[in-house]
C-alpha positions in Angstrom: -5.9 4.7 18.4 -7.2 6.5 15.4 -9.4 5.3 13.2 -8.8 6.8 9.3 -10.1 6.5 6.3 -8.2 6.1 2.9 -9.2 8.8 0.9 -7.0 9.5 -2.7 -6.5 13.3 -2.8 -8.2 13.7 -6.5 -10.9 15.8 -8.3 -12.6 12.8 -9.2 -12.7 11.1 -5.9 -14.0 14.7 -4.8 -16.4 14.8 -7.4 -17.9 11.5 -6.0 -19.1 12.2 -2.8 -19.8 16.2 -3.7 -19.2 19.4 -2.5 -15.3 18.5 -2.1 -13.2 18.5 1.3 -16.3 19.7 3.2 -18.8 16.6 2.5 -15.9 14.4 3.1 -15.2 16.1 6.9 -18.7 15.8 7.2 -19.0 12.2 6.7 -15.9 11.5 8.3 -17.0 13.0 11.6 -20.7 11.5 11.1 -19.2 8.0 11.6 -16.6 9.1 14.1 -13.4 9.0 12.0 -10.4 10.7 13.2 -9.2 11.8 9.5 -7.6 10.2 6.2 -4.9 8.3 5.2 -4.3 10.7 1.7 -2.4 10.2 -1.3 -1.0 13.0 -3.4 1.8 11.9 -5.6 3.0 14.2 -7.3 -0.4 14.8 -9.2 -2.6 16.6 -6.2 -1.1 20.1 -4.5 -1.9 19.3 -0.7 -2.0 23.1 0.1 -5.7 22.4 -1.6 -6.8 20.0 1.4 -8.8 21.7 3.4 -10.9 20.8 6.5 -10.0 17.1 6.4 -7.2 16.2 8.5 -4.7 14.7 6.4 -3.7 11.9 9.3 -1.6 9.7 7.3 0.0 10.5 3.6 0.5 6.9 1.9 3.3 7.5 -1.0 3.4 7.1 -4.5 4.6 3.1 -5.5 6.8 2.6 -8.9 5.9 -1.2 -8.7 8.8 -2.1 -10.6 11.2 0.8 -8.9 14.3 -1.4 -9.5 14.6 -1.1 -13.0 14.9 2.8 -12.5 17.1 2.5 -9.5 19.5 0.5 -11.3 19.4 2.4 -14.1 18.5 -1.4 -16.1 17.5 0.1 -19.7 17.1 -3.1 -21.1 14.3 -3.8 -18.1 13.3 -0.5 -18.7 12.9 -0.6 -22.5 10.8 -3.9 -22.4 8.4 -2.1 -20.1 7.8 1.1 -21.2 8.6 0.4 -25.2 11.5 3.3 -24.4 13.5 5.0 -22.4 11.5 8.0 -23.3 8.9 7.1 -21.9 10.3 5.6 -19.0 11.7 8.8 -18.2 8.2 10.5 -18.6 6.4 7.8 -16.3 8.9 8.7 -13.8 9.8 12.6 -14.1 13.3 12.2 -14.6 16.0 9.5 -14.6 17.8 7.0 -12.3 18.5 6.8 -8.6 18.4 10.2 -8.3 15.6 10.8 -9.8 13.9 8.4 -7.0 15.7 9.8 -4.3 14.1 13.9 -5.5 10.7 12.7 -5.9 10.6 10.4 -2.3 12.0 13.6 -1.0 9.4 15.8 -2.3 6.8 13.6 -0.7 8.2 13.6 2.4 8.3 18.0 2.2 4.0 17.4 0.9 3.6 15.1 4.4 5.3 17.8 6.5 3.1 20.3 4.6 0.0 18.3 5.4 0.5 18.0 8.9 1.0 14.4 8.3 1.6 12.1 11.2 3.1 9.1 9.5 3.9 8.4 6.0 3.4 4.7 4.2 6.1 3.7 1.9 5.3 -0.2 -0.2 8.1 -2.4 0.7 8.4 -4.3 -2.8 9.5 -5.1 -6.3 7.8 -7.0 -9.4 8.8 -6.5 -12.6 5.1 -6.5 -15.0 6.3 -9.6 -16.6 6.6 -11.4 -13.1 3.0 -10.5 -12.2 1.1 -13.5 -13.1 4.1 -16.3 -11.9 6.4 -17.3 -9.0 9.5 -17.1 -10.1 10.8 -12.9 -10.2 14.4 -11.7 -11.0 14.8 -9.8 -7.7 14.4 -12.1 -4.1 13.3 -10.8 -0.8 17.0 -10.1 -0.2 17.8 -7.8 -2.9 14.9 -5.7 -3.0 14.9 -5.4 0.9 18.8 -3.6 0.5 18.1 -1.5 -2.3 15.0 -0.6 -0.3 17.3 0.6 2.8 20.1 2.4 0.2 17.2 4.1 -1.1 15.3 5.2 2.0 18.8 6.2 3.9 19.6 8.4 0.6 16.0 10.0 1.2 16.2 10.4 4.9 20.0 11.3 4.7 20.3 14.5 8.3 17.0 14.1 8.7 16.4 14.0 12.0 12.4 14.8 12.7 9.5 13.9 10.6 6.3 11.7 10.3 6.3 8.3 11.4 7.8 6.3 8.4 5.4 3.1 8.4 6.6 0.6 6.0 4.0 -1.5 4.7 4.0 -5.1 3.5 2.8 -6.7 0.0 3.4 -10.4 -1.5 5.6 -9.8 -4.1 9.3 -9.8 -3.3 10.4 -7.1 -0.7 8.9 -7.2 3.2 6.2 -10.0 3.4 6.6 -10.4 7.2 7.2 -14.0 6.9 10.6 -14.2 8.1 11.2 -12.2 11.0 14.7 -12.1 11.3 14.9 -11.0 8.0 12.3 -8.2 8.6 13.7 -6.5 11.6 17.5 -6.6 9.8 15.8 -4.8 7.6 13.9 -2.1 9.6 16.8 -1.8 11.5 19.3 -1.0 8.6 16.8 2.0 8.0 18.7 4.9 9.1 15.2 6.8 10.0 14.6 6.6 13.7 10.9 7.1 14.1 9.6 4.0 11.8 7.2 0.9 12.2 5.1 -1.3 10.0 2.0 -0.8 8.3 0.5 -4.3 8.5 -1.8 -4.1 5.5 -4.2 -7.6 6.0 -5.1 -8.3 2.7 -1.4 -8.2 1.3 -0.5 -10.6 4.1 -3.5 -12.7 2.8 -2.2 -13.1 -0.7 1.3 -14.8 1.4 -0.8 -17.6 1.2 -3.1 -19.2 -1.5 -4.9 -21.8 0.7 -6.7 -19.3 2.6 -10.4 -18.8 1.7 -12.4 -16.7 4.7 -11.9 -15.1 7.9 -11.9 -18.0 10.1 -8.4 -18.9 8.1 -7.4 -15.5 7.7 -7.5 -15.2 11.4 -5.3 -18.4 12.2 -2.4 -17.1 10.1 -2.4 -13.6 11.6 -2.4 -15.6 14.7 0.7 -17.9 13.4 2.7 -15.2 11.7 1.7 -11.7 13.4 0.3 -12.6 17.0 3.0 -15.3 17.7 6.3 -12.9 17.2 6.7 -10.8 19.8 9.1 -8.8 17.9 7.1 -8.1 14.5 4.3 -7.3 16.6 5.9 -4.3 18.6 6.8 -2.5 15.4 3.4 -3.1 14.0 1.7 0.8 14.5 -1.0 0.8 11.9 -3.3 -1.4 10.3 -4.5 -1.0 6.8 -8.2 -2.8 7.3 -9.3 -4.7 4.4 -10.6 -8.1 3.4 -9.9 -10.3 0.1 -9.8 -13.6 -0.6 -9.3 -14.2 -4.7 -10.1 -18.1 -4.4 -12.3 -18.1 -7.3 -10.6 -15.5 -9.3 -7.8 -18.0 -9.1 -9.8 -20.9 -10.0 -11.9 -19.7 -12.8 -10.1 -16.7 -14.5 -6.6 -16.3 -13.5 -5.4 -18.4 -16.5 -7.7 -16.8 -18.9 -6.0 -12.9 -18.3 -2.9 -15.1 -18.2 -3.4 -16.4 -21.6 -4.5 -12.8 -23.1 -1.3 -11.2 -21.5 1.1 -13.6 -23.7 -0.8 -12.7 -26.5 -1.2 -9.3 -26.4 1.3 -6.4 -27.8 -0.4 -3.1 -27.1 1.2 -1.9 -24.0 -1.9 -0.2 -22.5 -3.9 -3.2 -23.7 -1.4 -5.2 -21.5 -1.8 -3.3 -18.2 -5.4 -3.5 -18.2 -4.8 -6.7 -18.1 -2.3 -6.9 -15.3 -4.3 -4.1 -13.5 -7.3 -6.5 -13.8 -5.3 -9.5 -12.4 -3.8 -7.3 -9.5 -7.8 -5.8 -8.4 -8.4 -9.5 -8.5 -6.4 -10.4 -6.1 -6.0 -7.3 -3.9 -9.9 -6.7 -4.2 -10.3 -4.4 -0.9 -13.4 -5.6 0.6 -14.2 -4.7 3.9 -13.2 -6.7 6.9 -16.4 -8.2 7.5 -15.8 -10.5 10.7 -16.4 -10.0 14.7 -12.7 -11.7 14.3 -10.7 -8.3 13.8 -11.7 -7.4 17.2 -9.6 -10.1 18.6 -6.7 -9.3 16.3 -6.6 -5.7 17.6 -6.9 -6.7 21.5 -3.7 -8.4 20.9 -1.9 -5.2 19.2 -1.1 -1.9 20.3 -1.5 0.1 17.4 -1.7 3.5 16.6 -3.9 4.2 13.5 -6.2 2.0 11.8 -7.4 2.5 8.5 -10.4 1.7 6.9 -9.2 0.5 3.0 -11.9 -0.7 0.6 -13.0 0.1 -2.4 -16.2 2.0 -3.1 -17.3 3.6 -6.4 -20.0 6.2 -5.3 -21.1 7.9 -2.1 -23.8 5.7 -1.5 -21.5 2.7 -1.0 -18.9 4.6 0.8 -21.4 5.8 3.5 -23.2 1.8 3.3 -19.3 0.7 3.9 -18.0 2.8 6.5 -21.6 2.0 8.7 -20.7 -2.0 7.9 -17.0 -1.5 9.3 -18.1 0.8 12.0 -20.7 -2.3 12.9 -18.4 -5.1 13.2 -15.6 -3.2 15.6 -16.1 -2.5 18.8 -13.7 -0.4 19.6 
């Protein structure tokens, strides 16, 4: 198993830790990590990574992908003001627009040297963010998921691993696992698994509130299905649990969303909410030992946040502490 750690390929994520690709190798191999899990995008020319090994490349996410793929302008319009600008968020229009810019990610992982690459497996629409009910089901985003990674992947026959990862919107939760291995198997793809991202499986369920509960529902939805578990070949590592973000200010950014018009004024807000909830802590507890025992994964990544070198290097000697592996 290789242990990674998340690392967005970006000038200003450089400029944090200094002296660019060099420091970061040298941390990395000061606290015996294997390489990165990277993220270029589009925005960051991975011929410019240099001495880190670029392990795993995790691709760009269009949160709310549908409205492009099905070329919805009315969707598109009530998100992005216009189609203009729709079209200048996402480089171009419609499906195949998707399908030239997944491809050109793929071609910057086989560049990189990439072993496996992370694609989301989800939908929300920004309007659906803060509620429960969303125009698009499990179902539907699950099939236009497969149409759009089979267009992708169409003769390809070699490549990185293709890990899909899970979130709580609508799209591959893991909760039903008939319905997520008819799904994995529909991807045409043959070298593919699941990135199991804790946290995002976390936020399945409101009721849990530290890692003794955490734990128990790995244990319930991961540990006890044999089949979900074998395609399971990465872990992203991360803790969050948004109890009191749910309990004391959740209706407050609620309220300022309905109110608000500005549209940058209006992610902030829904950026705010989502950090809230997906807060990337570290996983903190002797109990991810016991979680790994019992899978037989490949890579596993260390995910938090961090906001200087000081706390990276004060986190990765934390997460380092509580494995034994």
């Amino acid at each position: 198993m290789k242990k990674l750690l998340s690392f967005i390929a970006s000038d200003s994520f450089l400029d944090k830790i200094g002296d660019g690709w060099n420091e970061l190798d040298k941390i990395i191999k000061d606290h015996q990590l294997d390489g990165i899990e990277t993220m270029t995008g589009g925005f960051y020319n991975p011929e410019n990574i240099i001495t880190v090994k670029p392990i795993g490349h995790h691709l760009l996410y269009f949160p709310s992908w549908l409205h492009m793929w099905l070329e919805d302008e009315e969707e598109l319009i009530k998100e992005f003001e216009s189609l203009e600008k729709a079209i200048e968020v996402y480089g171009g229009w419609g499906r195949q627009r998707l399908i030239e810019f997944y491809k050109n990610e793929f071609l910057d992982s086989i560049k990189m040297g990439s072993e496996y690459m992370v694609f989301h497996v989800a939908h929300v629409g920004l309007e659906e963010i803060f509620g429960d009910n969303f125009k698009y089901g499990n179902k539907e985003v699950l099939a236009y998921t497969v149409e759009l990674l089979n267009e992708v992947f169409k003769d390809i026959k070699n490549g990185p691993i293709l890990l899909l990862e899970n979130l709580w919107w609508p799209g591959m939760d893991l909760l039903d696992e008939v319905e997520t291995i008819n799904f994995i198997d529909q991807i045409s793809y043959l070298n593919k698994g699941i990135m199991l991202d804790i946290s995002h499986l976390t936020l399945t369920d409101k009721n849990i509130k530290n890692f003794v509960t955490i734990e128990k529902y790995i244990e319930k939805i991961i540990l006890k299905s044999s089949t979900i578990k074998n395609y399971i070949r990465g872990i992203h590592l991360n803790s969050t649990f948004p109890f009191l973000y749910r309990k004391n200010k959740l209706k407050e950014n609620q309220q300022k969303l309905a109110v608000t018009k500005n549209r940058m004024e209006r992610y902030k807000i829904i950026i705010d909410h989502i950090t809230n909830l997906d807060s990337h802590q570290i996983y903190n507890d002797n109990s991810i030992n016991k979680i790994l025992e019992k899978l037989d994964i490949e890579y596993l990544v260390y995910e938090f946040k961090w906001k200087d070198k000081k706390q990276l290097l004060e986190n990765l000697k934390k997460q380092n502490k509580v494995l034994l592996i």
